[in-house]
Residue, then its C-alpha position, 0 to 999 in steps of 0.5 A: x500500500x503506497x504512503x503517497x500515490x491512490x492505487x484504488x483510483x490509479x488502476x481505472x486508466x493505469x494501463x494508458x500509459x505503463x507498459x512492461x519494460x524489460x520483461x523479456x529480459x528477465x525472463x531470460x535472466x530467471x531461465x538463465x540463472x536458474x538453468x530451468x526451463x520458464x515453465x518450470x520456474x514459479x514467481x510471485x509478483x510481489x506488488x503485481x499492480x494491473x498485471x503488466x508484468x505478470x502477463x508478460x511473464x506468463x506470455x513467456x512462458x511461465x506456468x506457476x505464477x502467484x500475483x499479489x497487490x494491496x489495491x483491489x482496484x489494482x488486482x481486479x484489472x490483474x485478473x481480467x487481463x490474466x483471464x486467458x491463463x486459468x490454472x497458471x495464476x494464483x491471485x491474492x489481496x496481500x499488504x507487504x511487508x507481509x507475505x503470507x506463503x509458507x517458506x521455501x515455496x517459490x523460485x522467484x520473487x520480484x519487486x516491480x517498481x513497489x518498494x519505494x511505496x512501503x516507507x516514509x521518506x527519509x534523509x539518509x536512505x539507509x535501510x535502517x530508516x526503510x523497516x518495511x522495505x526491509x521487512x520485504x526483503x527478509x520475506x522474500x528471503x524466506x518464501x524462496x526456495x534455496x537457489x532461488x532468486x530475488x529481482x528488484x526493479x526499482x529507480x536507483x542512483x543513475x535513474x534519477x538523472x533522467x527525471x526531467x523535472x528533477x532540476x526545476x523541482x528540487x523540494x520534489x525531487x529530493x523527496x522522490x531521492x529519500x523514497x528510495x535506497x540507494x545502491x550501495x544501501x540496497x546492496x547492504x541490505x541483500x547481504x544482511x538478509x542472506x542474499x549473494x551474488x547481488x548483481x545490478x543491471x542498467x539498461x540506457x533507454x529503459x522507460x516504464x511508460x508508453x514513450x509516446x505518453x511520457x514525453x509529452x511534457x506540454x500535458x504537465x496541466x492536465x491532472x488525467x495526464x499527470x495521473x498516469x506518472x505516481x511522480x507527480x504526486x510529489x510535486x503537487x504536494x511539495x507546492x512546485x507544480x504551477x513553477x513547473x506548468x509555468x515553464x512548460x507553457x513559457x517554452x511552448x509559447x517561445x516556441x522552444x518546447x521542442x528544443x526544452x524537451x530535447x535537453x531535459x530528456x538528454x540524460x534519460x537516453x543515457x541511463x533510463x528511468x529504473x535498473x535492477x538488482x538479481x540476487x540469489x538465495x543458497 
């Protein structure tokens, strides 16, 4: 259950924008690693939301999905959307940190895009201050099977540099910065719960939303707009929003959007909106 963003009202026009970026590739990873065949390998989909990724998953071959979500609005479109894949997907209303499964059950967990929702932010980023977070964490660690691995995707140091709002929102965009660990901070907490061979993968250009919806910045006005994109929750709570319409709109009647969008999106091309973290229970 997010501190900041209403995933109840969220999940009505969710899918408008998000998409799932990169669940190919950790498909591979998770084929890959565990020297299994997908439809051998079971997942939870800790934080499933719509069901973005647990349908590309199950698109890919798996056949022993578990999908879990704190929003029944969130869940509701998750079935419906898995509907073709009866006997393959398990759906449960769960609110993390608890994950109510006996232990040693899956071969995979992952965290989509979920934990920077459990804590309050704070200034140090350390996981000591991130108890839910890290109550998250340990579970999976528990619910895994021996070999088993744990996939965390997530906005981490080089992410943030592609936010383009970061330099103009800075109250925001720090409080978006405290939401989250940090790398080094996640790599302490893998460790401390027991996980090993903790490795981070960065893909330059991975974007979680549909391009032709998050680029378009001259839409910053409209609260539907605004509403796909949990970020902007944050700004209209730090009182920086009609800063940010403003300069938006003084570039769309200079007649330098493009040229804006162009410099404020640069460093998005270089490191995308959200890496990952693989590690592995033994």
């Amino acid at each position: 259950m997010s501190l900041y963003y209403n995933y109840e009202e969220a999940s009505i026009g969710y899918d408008q924008a998000r998409i799932a970026d990169g669940a190919d590739f950790m498909c591979a990873l998770f084929s890959g690693l565990l020297k299994k065949d997908l439809s051998q390998i079971s997942v939870l989909d800790a934080g499933c939301g719509t069901g973005n990724y647990g349908l590309a998953f199950l698109k890919n071959g798996i056949n022993q999905l578990t999908m879990i979500d704190a929003s029944k609005g969130m869940l509701e479109c998750a079935k419906k959307k898995c509907a073709n894949y009866k006997g393959k997907v398990e759906f449960r209303l769960s609110i993390l940190p608890v994950i109510d499964f006996p232990s040693a059950q899956f071969d995979v967990v992952t965290f989509t895009q979920v934990l920077h929702h459990l804590d309050s932010p704070t200034v140090s980023c350390s996981f000591h201050d991130h108890p839910r977070c890290t109550e998250a964490i340990s579970q999976a660690y528990r619910v895994l099977k021996p070999g088993g691995l744990l996939l965390i995707d997530a906005m981490f140091d080089e992410n943030f540099n592609s936010i383009w709002w970061g330099p103009f929102c800075p109250i925001a965009f720090n409080n978006m910065k405290a939401l989250r660990l940090n790398k080094s901070n996640t790599i302490a907490l893998l460790k401390k719960c027991g996980f090993s061979d903790v490795t981070h993968i960065s893909r330059p250009g991975a974007c979680l939303a549909d391009p032709s919806v998050y680029f378009k910045i001259e839409n910053v006005s409209d609260p539907k707009w605004r509403a796909h994109f949990s970020q902007y929750k944050l700004i209209e709570s730090s009182g920086e929003l009609n800063f940010l319409i403003d300069l938006v709109e003084k570039n769309i009647l200079e007649g330098t959007l493009e040229v804006f969008r162009s410099k404020v999106f640069e460093n998005f091309f270089l490191c995308g909106d959200h890496s990952m973290f693989v590690c592995k229970k033994y």
